[in-house]
C-alpha positions as CSV (number, residue, x, y, z in Angstrom):
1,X,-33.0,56.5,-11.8
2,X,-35.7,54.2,-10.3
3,X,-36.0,56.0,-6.1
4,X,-37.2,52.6,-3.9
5,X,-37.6,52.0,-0.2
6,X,-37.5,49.2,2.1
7,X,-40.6,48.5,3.1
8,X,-40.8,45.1,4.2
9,X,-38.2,42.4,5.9
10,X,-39.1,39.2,6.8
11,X,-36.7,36.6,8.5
12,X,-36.4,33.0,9.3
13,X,-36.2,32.6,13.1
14,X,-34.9,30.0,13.5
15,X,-31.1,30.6,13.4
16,X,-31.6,34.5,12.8
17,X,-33.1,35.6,15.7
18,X,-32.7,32.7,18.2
19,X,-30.4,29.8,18.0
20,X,-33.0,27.0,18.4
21,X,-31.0,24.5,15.2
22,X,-29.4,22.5,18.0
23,X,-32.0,22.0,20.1
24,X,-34.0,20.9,16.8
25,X,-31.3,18.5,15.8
26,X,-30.7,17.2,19.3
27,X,-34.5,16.1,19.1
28,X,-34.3,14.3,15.6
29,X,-31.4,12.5,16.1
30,X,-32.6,11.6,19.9
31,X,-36.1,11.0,18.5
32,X,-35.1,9.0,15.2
33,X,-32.8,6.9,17.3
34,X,-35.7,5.5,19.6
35,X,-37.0,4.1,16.6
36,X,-33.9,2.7,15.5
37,X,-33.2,5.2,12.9
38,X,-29.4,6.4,14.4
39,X,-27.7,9.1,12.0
40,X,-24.6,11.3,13.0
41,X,-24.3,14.9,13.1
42,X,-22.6,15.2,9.6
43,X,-25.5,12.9,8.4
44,X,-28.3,15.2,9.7
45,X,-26.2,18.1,8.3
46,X,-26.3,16.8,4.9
47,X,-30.3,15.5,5.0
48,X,-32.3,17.0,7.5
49,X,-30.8,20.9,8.5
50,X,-32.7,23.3,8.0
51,X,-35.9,21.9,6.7
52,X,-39.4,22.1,8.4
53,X,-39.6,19.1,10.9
54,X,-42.0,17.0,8.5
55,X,-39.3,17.0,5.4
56,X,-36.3,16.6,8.0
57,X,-37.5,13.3,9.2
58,X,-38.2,12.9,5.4
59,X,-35.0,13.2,4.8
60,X,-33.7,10.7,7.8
61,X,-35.6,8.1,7.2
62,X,-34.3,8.2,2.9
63,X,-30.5,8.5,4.5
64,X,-31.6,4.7,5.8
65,X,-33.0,3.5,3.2
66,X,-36.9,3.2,5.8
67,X,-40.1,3.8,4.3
68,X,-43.1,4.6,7.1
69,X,-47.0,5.3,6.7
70,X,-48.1,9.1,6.5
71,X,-49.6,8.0,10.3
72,X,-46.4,7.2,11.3
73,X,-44.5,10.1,9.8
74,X,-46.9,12.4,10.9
75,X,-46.5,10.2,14.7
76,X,-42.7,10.6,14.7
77,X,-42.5,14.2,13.6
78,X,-45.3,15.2,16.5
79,X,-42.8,13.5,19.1
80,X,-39.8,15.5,17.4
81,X,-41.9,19.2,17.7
82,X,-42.7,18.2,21.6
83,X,-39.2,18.0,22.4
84,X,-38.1,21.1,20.3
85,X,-40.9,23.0,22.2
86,X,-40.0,21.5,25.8
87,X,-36.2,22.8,25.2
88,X,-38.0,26.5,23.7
89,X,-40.5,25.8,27.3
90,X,-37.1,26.9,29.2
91,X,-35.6,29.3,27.6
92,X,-33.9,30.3,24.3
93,X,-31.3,32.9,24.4
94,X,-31.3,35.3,21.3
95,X,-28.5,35.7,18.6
96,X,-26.1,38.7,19.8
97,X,-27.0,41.7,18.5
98,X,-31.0,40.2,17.2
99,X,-32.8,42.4,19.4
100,X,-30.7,45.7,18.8
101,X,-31.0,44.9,15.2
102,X,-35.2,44.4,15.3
103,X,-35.3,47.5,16.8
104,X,-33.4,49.6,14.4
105,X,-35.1,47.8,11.1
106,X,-38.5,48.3,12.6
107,X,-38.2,52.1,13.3
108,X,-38.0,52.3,9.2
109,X,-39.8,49.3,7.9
110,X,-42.7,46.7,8.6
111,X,-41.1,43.7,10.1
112,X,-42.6,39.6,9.8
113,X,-41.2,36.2,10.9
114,X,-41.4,33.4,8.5
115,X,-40.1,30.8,10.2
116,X,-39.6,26.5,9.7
117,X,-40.6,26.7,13.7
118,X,-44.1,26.5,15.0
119,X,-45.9,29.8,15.5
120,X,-46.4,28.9,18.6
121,X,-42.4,28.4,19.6
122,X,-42.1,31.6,17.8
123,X,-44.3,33.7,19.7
124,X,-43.8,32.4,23.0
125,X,-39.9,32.8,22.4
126,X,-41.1,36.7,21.1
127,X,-43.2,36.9,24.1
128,X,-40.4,35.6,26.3
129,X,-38.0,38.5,24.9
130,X,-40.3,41.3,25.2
131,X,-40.2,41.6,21.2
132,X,-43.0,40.6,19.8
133,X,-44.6,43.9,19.5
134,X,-42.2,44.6,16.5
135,X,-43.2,42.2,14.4
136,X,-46.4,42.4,12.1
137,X,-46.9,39.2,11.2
138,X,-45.7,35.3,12.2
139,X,-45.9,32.7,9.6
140,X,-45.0,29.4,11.3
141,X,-44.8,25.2,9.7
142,X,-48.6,25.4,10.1
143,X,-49.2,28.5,8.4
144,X,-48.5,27.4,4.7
145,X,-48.0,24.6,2.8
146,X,-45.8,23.4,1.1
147,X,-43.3,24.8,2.9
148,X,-40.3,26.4,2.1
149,X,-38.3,26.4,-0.6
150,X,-41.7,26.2,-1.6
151,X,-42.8,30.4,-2.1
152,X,-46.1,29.7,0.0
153,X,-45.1,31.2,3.2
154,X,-43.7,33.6,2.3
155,X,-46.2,34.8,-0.1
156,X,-48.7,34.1,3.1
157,X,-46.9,36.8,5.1
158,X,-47.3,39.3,2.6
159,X,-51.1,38.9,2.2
160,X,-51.0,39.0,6.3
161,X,-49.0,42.4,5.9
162,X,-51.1,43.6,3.4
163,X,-54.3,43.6,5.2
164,X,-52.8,46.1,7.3
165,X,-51.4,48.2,3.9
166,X,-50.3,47.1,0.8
167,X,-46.7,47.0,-0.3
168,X,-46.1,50.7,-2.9
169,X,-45.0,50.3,-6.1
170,X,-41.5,51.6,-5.3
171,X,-41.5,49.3,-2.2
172,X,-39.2,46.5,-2.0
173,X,-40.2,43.4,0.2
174,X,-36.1,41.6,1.4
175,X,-35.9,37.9,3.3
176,X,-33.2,37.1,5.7
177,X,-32.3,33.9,5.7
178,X,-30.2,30.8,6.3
179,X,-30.7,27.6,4.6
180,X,-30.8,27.1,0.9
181,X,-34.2,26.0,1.3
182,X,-35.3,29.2,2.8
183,X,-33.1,31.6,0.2
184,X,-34.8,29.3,-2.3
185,X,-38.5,30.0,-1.0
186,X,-38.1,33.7,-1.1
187,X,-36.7,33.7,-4.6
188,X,-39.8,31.7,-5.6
189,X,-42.2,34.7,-4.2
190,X,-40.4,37.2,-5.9
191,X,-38.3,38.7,-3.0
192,X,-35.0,39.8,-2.8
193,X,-32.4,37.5,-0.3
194,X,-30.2,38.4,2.0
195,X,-28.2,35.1,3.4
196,X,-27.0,35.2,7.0
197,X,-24.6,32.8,8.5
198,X,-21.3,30.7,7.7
199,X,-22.8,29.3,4.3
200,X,-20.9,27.1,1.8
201,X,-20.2,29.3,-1.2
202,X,-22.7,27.4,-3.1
203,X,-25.9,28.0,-0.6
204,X,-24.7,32.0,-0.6
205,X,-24.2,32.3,-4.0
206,X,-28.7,31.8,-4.3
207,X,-28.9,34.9,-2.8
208,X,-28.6,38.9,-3.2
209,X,-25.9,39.1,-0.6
210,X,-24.4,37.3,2.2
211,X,-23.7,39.0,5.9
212,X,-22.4,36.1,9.0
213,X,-25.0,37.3,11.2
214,X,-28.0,40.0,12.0
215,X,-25.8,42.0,14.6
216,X,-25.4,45.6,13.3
217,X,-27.6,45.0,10.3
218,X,-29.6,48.0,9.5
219,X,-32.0,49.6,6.7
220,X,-29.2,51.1,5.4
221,X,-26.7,48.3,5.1
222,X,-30.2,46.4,3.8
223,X,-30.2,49.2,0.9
224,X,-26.5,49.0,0.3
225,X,-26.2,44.7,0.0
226,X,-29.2,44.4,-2.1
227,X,-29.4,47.3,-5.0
228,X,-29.4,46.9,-8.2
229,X,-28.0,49.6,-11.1
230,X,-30.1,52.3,-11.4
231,X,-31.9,52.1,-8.1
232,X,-31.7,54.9,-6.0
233,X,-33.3,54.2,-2.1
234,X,-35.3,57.2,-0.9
């Protein structure tokens, strides 16, 4: 029987730790529709949640059919990040139960953000919450590319983390995330997936397990959701 341990869990931020999506999609739609580019709730829901700000508006401007110059996506998806970050500027309150769960996972494992948000948003929200001390390593939009479901971020944080020790041989490196895109990019680097959230079956089904939200999550329950037959956690 194959003895393993938890030694690594990195997390999305964006809807894990802090719930910063509707401030993100307020922008875009508020944003897009300056430019004439209007699209409803559902419509955003369907093209643009969850993905990094660049491949959201991406995904807007296909929903209508509008093709723009890299100058003016990269324009557009500036003015989108501004706003996100003026909402962040004022305040973002944490998921219930995210900072009682950071604290129990990182007494008994390196913890990392790998997030669709900027690094900066991240940190100042971290900052902000008194929390950043927990985590080893932030991998924001600007860190890696392509981004996620691509497997370069993730596979970013885990050269970060390994600077300060590499991962053992009977370590086991878990993602917590919320968007297929995100379950997707830690697949790609080899991790195992732990989906959070009110998912449609489909989305959950990419993943090792599914919780609805971080509160109460532990190393323990982390062991229990995602072994495999014949692994045994130290």
């Amino acid at each position: 029987m194959t003895r393993r341990v938890i030694d690594t869990v990195l997390m999305e931020f964006e809807g894990i730790l802090a719930d910063t999506a509707p401030a993100r999609r307020d922008a875009l739609l508020l944003v897009c529709r300056e430019d004439g580019i209007d699209l409803s709730p559902a419509e955003y829901r369907e093209s643009c949640a969850g993905l990094a700000t660049p491949d959201a508006v991406r995904g807007a401007l296909a929903r209508r059919g509008v093709s723009i110059d890299d100058t003016a996506l990269e324009l557009l998806t500036l003015r989108i990040d501004r706003a996100v970050s003026a909402h962040v500027g004022k305040g973002i309150v944490l998921v219930d139960g995210a900072r009682e769960a950071v604290e129990r996972l990182a007494a008994r494992a390196r913890l990392g953000i790998v997030s669709r948000s900027s690094r900066r948003d991240v940190e100042f929200v971290l900052s902000l919450a008194q929390m950043e001390h927990a985590f080893a390593c932030v991998i924001g939009i600007e860190d890696a590319f392509p981004g996620k479901p691509g497997a370069a971020p993730y596979l970013a944080a885990i050269r970060r983390l390994e600077r300060r020790g590499p991962v053992p041989p009977e370590g086991i490196v878990v993602a917590l995330e919320d968007t297929i895109g995100g379950i997707q990019g830690a697949r790609a680097a080899g991790l195992r997936c732990i989906a959070v959230g009110d998912l449609p079956a489909h989305v959950a089904m990419e993943a090792d397990a599914v919780i609805p939200a971080i509160t109460g999550l532990d190393v323990a329950t982390i062991e229990t959701l995602i072994a495999r037959e014949g692994e045994r956690f130290a």
